[in-house]
N, C-alpha and C positions, 0 to 999 in steps of 0.2 A: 094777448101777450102782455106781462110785464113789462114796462117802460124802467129799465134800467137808472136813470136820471138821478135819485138818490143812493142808490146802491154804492156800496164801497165796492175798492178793486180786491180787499180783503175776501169778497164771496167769491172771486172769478180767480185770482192770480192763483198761480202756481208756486206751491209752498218748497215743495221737491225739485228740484232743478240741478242740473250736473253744470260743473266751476270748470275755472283753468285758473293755472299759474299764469304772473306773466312773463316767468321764463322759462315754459313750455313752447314748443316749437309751434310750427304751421303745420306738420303735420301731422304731430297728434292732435291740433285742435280740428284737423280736417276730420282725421277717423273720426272723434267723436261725433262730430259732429254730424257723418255721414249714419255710423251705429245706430245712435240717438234720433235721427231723423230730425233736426232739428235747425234751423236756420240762424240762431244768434247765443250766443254764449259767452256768460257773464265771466269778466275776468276779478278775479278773487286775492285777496295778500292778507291772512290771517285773520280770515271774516272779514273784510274792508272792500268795499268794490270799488277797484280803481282801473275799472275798462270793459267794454263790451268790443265783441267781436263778433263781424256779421261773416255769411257765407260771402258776400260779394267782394268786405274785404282780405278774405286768404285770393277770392276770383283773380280782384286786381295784385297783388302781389306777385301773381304768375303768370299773369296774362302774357309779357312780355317773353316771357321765356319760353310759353307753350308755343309760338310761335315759329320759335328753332331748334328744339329740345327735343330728345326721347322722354318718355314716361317714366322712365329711371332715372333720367336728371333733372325733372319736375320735382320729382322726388326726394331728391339730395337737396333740391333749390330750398326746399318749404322744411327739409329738419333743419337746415342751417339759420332759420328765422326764429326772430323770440318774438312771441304773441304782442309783448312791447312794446315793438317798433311797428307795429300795424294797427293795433288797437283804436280804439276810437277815446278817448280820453274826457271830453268833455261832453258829458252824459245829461241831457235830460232825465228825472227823476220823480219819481214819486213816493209818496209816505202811503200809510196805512189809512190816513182820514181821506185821500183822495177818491172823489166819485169816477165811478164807470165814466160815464160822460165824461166828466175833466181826461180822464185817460184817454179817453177816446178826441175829443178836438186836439189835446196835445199834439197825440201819433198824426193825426192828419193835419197839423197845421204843420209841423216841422218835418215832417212825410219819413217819419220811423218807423219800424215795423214790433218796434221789443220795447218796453218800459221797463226798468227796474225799479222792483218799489224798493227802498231803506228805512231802517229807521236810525236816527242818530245816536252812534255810537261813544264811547271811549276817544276813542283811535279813529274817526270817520263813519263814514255811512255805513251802516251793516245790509247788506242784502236779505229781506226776508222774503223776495218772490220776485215773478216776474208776469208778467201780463201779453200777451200779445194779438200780433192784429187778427189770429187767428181766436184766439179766445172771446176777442171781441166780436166777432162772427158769427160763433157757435151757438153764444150765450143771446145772441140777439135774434138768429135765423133756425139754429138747429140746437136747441138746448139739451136734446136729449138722445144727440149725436155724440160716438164714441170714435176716436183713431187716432189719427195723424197729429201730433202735434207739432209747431214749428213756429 
């Protein structure tokens, strides 16, 4: 097997990837998210990335309410939210010359599961892909494994 170590995340990340506004609700970022099969999702403002949003945090958002709620006012709880106010704002990142490896001790030093690579834009960082802990998996254990992405 290929020892990854100089590889850029350019051969691994994901060029395609579905955005959100961030004021899109919670629950369309849930449908997509559920659609998509997907665990985190880059929050986007005219090509600019200014947030990532994980499954865990729409999870905590509603935690509280799933609690005492029906399924229909979880439901009203999470369109009345803007992506915004839950987001995660200050993003670890990476660029285009970033090694596999570098992405890889990143995610498990600071225990993330999604990188977004950028490259600097105009107006901020521009999102050209994303990398995750599942890609780094695939690419290391099963490279010539097809499915699930997340």
């Amino acid at each position: 097997m290929k020892k990854p170590d100089g590889q850029l995340v350019t051969t691994l990340m994901r060029a395609n990837f579905v955005s959100a506004g961030p004021d899109d609700s919670l629950l369309e970022a849930d449908r997509i998210m559920r659609l998509a099969r997907i665990r985190h999702l880059p929050v986007v403002r005219k090509g600019v990335l200014v947030g990532l949003l994980s499954h865990r945090d729409i999870l905590a958002a509603s935690i509280s309410r799933l609690e005492r709620c029906e399924p229909a006012a979880r439901l009203d709880h999470l369109r009345g939210i803007p992506i915004s106010e839950v987001m995660q704002r200050d993003l670890t990142t990476g660029t285009e010359q970033t090694t596999l490896a570098d992405a890889a001790r990143r995610m498990l030093r600071l225990k993330i599961g999604c990188l977004p690579i950028v490259r600097e834009g105009p107006n901020g960082p521009q999102l050209v892909g994303l990398v995750t802990e599942s890609d780094l998996l695939r690419a290391a254990y099963a490279p010539d494994a097809e499915g699930a992405f997340g």
